[in-house]
C-alpha positions as CSV (number, residue, x, y, z in Angstrom):
1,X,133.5,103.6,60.5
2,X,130.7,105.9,60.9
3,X,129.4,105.8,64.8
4,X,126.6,108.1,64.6
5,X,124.9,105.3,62.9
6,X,125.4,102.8,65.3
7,X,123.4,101.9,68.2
8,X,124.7,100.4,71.7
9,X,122.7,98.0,73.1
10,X,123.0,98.1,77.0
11,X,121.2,96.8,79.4
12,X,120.1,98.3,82.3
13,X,119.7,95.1,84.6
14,X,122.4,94.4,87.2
15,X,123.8,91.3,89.3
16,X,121.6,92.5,91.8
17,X,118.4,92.2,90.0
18,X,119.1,89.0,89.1
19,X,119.4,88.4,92.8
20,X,116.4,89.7,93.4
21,X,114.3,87.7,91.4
22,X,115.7,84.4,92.3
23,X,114.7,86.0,95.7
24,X,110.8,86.3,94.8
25,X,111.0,82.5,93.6
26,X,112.0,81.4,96.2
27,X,110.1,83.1,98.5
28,X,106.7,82.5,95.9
29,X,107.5,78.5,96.0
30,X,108.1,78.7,100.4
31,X,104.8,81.4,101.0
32,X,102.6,79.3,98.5
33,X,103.6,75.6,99.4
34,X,102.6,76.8,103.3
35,X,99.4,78.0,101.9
36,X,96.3,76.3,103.7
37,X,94.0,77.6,100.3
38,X,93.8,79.5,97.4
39,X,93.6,83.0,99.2
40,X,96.3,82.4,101.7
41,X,98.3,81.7,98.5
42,X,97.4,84.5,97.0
43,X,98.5,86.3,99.7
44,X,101.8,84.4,99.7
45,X,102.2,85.7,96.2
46,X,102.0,88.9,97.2
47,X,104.6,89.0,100.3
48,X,106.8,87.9,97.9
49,X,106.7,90.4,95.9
50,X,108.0,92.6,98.5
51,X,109.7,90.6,101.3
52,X,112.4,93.0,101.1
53,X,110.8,95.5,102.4
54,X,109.8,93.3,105.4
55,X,113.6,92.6,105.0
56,X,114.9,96.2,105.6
57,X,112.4,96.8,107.9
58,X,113.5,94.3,110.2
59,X,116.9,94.8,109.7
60,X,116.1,98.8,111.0
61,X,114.5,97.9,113.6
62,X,116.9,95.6,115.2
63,X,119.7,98.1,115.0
64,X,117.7,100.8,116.4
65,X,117.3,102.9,113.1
């Protein structure tokens, strides 16, 4: 069997990706469903899209980093 023809197919996701996102949904459904009006939603879009920054942040801070 000739290899050189082949191609491999592999993905460059991981577990932790995965993670991640069911992470921004669930932070998307709690920021927007405490959102007094459209902006404040929009807003709560946007934290969670990075609430892990705010994540490690905290995390630093509270051990002093």
């Amino acid at each position: 069997m000739n290899t050189s023809n082949q191609t491999m197919n592999k993905s460059n996701s991981s577990p932790a990706s995965c993670i991640y996102l069911l992470g921004m949904i669930g932070a998307a459904i709690y920021f927007i469903g405490n959102a007094s009006g459209f902006w404040a939603g929009v807003l709560g879009f946007l934290k969670a899209l990075v609430w892990p920054a705010f994540l490690v942040f905290e995390a630093f801070k509270s051990l002093g980093v």
